[in-house]
C-alpha positions in Angstrom: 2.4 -25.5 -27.4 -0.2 -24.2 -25.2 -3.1 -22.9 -27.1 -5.8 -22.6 -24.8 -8.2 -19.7 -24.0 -9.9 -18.6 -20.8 -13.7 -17.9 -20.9 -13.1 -14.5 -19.7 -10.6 -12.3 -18.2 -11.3 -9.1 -16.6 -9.9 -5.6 -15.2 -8.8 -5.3 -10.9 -12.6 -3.9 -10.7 -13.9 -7.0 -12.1 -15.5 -5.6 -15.5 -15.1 -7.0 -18.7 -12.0 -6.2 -20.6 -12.2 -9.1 -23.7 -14.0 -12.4 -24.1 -11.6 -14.4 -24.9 -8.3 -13.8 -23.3 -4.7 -16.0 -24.5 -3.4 -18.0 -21.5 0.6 -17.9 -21.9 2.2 -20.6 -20.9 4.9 -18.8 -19.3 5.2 -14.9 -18.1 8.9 -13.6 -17.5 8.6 -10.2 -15.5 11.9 -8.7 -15.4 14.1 -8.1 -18.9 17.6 -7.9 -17.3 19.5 -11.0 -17.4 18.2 -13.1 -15.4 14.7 -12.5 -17.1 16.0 -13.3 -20.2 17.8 -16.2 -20.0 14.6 -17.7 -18.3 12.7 -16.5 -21.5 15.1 -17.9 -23.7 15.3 -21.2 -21.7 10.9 -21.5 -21.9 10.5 -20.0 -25.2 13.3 -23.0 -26.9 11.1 -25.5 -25.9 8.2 -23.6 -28.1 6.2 -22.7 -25.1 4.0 -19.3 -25.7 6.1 -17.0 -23.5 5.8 -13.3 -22.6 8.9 -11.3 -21.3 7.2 -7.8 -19.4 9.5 -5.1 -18.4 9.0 -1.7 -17.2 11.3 0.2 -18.8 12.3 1.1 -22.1 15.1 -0.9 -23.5 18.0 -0.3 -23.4 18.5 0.6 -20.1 21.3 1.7 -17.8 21.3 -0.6 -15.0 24.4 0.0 -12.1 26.8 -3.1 -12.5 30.0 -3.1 -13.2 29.9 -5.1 -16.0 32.1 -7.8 -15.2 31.8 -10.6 -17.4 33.4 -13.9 -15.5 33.8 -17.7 -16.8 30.3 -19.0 -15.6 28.4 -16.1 -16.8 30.3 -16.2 -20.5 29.4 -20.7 -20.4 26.0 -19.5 -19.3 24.9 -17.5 -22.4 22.0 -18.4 -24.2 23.4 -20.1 -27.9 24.3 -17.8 -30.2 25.2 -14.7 -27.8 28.1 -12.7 -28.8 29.5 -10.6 -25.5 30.0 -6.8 -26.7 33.2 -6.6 -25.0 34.5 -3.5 -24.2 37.1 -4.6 -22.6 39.4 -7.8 -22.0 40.8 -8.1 -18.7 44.8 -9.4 -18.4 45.8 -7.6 -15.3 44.3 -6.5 -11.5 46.0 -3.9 -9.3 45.3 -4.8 -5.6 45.3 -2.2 -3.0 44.2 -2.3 0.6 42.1 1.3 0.8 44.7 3.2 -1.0 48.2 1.6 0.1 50.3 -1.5 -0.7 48.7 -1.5 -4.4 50.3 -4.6 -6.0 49.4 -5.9 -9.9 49.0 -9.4 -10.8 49.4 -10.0 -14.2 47.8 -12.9 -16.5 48.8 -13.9 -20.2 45.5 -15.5 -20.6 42.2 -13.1 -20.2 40.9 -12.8 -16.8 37.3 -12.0 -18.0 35.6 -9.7 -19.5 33.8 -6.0 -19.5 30.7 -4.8 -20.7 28.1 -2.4 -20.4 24.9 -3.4 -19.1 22.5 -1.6 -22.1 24.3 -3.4 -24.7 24.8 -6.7 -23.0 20.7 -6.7 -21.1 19.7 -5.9 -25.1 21.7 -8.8 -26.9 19.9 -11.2 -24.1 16.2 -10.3 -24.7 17.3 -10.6 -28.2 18.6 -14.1 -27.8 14.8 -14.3 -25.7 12.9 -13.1 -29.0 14.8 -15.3 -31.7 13.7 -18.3 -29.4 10.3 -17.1 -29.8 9.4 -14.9 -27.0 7.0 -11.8 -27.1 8.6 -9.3 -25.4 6.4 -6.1 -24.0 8.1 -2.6 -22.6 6.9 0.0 -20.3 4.9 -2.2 -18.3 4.7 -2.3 -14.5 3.6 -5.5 -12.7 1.6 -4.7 -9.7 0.9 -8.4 -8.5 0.0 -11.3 -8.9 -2.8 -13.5 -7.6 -3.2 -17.3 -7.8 -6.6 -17.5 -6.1 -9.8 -15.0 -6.4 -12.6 -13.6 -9.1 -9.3 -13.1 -11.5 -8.0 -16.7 -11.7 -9.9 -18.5 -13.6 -9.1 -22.1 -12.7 -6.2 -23.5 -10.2 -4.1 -24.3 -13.2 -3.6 -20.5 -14.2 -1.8 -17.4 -12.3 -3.0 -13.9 -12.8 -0.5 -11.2 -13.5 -1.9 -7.9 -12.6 -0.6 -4.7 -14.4 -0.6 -1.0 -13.5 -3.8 0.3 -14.6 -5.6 -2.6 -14.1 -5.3 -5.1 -17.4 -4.3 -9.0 -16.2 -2.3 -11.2 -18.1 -3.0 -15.5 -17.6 -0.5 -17.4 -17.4 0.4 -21.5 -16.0 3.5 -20.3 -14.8 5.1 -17.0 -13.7 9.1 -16.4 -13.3 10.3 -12.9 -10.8 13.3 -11.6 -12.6 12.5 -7.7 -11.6 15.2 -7.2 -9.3 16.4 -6.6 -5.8 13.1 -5.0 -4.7 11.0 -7.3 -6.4 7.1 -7.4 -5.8 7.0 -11.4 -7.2 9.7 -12.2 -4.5 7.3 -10.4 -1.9 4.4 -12.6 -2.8 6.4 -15.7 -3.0 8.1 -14.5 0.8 11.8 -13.9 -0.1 13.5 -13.2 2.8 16.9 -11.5 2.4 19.8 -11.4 5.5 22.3 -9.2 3.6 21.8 -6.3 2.1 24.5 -3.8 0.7 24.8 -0.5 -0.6 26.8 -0.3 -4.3 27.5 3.6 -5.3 29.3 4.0 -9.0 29.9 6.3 -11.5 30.6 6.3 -15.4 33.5 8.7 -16.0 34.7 9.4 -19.4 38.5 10.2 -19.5 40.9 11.3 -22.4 42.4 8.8 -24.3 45.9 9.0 -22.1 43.9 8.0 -19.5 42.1 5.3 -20.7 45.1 3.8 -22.2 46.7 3.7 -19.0 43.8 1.9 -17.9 43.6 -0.9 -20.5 43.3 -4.5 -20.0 43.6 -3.8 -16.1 41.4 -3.3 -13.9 41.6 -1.8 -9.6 40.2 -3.8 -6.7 40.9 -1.8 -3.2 39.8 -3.6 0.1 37.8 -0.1 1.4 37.8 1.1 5.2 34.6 -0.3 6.0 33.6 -3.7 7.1 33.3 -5.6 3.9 33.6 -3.2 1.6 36.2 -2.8 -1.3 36.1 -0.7 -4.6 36.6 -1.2 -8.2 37.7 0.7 -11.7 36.5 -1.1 -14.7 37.9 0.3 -18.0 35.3 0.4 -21.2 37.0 2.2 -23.7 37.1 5.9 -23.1 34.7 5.2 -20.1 35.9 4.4 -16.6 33.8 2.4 -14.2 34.0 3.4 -10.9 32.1 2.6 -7.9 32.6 1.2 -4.0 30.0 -1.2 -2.0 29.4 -2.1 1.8 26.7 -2.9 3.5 23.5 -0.9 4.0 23.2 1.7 7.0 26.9 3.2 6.0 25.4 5.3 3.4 27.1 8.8 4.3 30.5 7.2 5.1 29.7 5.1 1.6 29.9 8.2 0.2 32.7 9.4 1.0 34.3 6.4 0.5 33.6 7.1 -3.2 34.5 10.2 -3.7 37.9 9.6 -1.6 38.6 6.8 -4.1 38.0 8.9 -7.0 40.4 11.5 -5.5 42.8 8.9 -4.5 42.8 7.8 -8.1 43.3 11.4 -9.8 39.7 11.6 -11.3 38.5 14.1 -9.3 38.4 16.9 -12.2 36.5 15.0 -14.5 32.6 15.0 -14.5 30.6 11.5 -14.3 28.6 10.9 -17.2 25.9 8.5 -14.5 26.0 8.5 -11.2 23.8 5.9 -9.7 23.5 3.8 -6.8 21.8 0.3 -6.0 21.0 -1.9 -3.1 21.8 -5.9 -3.4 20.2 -8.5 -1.3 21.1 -12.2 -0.6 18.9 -14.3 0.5 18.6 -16.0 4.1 19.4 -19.9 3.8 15.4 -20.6 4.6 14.3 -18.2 1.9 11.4 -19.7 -0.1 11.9 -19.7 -4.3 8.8 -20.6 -5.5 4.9 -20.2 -4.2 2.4 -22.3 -6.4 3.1 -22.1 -9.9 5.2 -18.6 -9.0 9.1 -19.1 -9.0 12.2 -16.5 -8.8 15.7 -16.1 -9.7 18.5 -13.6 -10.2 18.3 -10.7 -7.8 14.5 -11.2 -7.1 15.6 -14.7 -5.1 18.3 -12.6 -4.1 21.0 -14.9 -5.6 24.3 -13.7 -5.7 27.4 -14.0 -4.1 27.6 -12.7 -1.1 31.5 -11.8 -1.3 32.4 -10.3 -4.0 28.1 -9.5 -4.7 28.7 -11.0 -8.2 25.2 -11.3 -9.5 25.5 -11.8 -13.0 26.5 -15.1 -13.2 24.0 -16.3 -11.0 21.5 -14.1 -13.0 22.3 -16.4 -15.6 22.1 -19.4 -14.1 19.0 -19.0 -12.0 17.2 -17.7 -14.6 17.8 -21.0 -17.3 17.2 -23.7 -14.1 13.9 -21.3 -13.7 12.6 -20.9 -17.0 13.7 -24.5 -17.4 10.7 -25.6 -14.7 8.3 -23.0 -15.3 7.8 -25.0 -18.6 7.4 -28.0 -16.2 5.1 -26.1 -13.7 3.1 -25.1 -16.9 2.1 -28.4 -17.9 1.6 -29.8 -14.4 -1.9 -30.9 -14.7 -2.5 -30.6 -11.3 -1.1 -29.0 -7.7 0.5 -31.9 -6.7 2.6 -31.9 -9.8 3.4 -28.1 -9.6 4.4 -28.6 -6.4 6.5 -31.3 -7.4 8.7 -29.4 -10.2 8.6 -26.2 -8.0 10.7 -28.3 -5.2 12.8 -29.8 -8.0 13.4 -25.9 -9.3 14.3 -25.2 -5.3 16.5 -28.3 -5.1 18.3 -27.1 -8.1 19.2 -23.7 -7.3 20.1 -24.9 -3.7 22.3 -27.9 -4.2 24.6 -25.9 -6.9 23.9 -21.8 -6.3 23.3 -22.2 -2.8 26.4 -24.6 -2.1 28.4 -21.4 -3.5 26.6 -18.5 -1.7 27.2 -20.6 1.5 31.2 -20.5 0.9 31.0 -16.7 -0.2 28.9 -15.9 2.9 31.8 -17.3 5.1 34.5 -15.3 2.7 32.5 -12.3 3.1 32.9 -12.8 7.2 36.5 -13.8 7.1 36.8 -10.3 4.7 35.1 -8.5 6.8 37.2 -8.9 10.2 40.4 -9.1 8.2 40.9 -7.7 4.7 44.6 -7.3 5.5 45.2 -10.9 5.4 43.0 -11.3 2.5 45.3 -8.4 0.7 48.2 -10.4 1.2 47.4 -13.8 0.7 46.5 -12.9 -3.0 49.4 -10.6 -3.8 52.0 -12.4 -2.0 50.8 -16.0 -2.0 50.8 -17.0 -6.1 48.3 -20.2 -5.3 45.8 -17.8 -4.0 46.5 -15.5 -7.1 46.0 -18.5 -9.2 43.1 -19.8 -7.5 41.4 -16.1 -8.0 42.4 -16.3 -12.1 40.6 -19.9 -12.3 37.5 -18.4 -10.2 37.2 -15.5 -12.8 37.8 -17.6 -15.8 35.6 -20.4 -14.9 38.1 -23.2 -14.5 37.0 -23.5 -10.6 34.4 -22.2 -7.9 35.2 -20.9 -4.8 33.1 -24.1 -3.2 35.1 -26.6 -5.1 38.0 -24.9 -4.1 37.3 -25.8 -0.2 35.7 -29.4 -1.5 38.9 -30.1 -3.2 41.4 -28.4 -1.0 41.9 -29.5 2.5 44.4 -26.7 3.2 42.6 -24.0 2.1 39.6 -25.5 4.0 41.3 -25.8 6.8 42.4 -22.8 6.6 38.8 -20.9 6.2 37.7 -23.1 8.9 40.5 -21.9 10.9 39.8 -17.7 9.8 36.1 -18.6 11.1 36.6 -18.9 14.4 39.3 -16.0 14.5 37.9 -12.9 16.4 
């Protein structure tokens, strides 16, 4: 455990702010899942690490809450998922019409609400042994100038002018993240997601139960969703960015559609996601990022929790690594290792969903029929959700169903 101390650290305007200053050997900015599960991950190997986040916690974050196989195998040890619901049953339609349900005796996944499921992972972050800070805002950070003190350490910069030293910073603040700006993300999709909580009586959520609504929307690439929690309904539509008026009334057509018109949404938020271009960089010196600040997700469905999850454990994982990296060379080294990582498993998976996400696009028909009228697809789409298979090992393993997406790719 790193227990060294810098000479001096100072303020942006370069005066004094303490002699003696701690020099973590980790700093996690971001507290949402990805954040945390790199904290956890740095903080078990008993690395002094400091979670910062902005807000308050808990916090409403816009998510569905959908809880599949690899994000439940991807919890920290020890997390218990506040379910609020478990998921048997999914109603197809095709932007109102041919609604179908497929029906599974096994769960499906599972539902949540962000608050409760972002707290018991900065929880999980804390027992490991990492400080957590709130209300917090990261303005930069700098890796050469008057504020680093040697080429070993990274300066964190905070609103108002304090800097925090660290060997090793992770980006987990989000889709608009200022880490993945220094380190040069570069996104080339970028959706609009539109939802709102509604609470409903209790005939309504019981009607609701256990099943949940996925309707391929009117726009290119878009579809919507109802996700039951209790006497909540989640309710929301995505597609891409630049359709924001006709995003909206997407929205509140599907709400219509579905009879909820007279009751009043408890949030209503919206949220942009970003996936990352295949060249995007993930690390810069001894910076990396994950989650939605690497813009990591899959670029079909925009399932980001998962690879929240994921991301953030491979990158709290080599921060440690970067952090005792005695030189450049060697932080170079793990932060390419970190990049091969993320690329050769995440990135094999984005590049299958990117292709879905075109084939969806041009023909969401098809797609609505293949999965309510062929049962392989439906059974392929249970073992995606529960974790038993990827979408990428699906076309690895299948040569029909890789034929067949090679065959939808070059349809006009």
């Amino acid at each position: 455990m790193s227990s060294e101390n810098t000479p001096r650290a100072t303020d942006a305007s370069g005066s004094d702010e303490w002699e003696a200053a701690p020099v973590w050997d980790v700093v996690v900015v971001g507290a949402g899942p990805a954040g945390a599960s790199a904290a956890h991950a740095a903080a078990v190997t008993g690395r002094r690490v400091l979670l910062l986040e902005k807000a308050e916690l808990p916090r409403y974050k816009t998510c569905g809450g959908g809880i599949i196989g690899p994000s439940r195998d991807a919890l920290p040890p020890g997390v218990e998922l506040p379910l609020q619901d478990r998921v048997h049953a999914v109603t197809f339609s095709l932007d109102g019409r041919f609604a179908r349900t497929r029906r599974s005796r096994r769960m499906l996944f599972g539902l949540v609400n962000r608050p409760e499921f972002d707290q018991a992972l900065v929880e999980a972050a804390q027992k490991a042994g990492a400080e957590l800070r709130t209300g917090v805002t990261v303005t930069r950070v700098e890796q050469h100038g008057p504020a680093v003190p040697d080429r070993r350490t990274v300066a964190v910069v905070l609103s108002g002018g304090e800097t925090v030293l660290a060997r090793a910073v992770v980006g987990a603040d989000g889709s608009a993240s200022r880490i993945g700006g220094h380190v040069g993300v570069k996104m080339d999709q970028v959706d609009l997601g539109l939802e709102a909580e509604i609470p409903v009586p209790a005939t309504v959520a019981e009607d609701w139960a256990g099943r949940v609504l996925i309707d391929w929307g009117p726009l290119p690439g878009s579809y919507g969703w109802v996700f039951p929690k209790g006497d909540t309904l989640t309710v929301g539509v995505i597609s891409a960015r630049g359709e924001g008026a006709a995003t909206k009334r997407y929205l509140e057509d599907f709400i219509a559609r579905l009879g909820l018109a007279g009751f009043e949404p408890e949030v209503s938020s919206g949220h942009l996601t970003r996936c990352r271009a295949d060249d995007s960089p993930l690390t810069r010196g001894r910076v990396l990022v994950c989650g939605d600040a690497a813009g990591l997700l899959e670029p079909w469905t925009r399932e980001g929790i998962s690879y929240a999850l994921r991301s953030g454990r491979l990158a709290g994982e080599w921060a440690v690594r970067i952090a005792e990296a005695a030189d450049a060379v060697d932080a170079r080294r793990q932060a390419l290792n970190y990049a091969f990582a993320i690329k050769s498993g995440l990135g094999v998976e984005m590049g299958v969903g990117r292709r879905m996400h075109q084939v969806f696009s041009r023909r969401p028909g098809l797609l609505h029929a293949t999965l309510t009228g062929f049962r392989p697809a439906w059974n392929t789409f249970a073992g995606i959700t529960r974790g038993s298979t990827t979408l990428a090992e699906m076309i690895r393993t299948h040569p029909l169903a890789r034929r067949a997406l090679t065959a939808l790719d070059r349809t006009p």
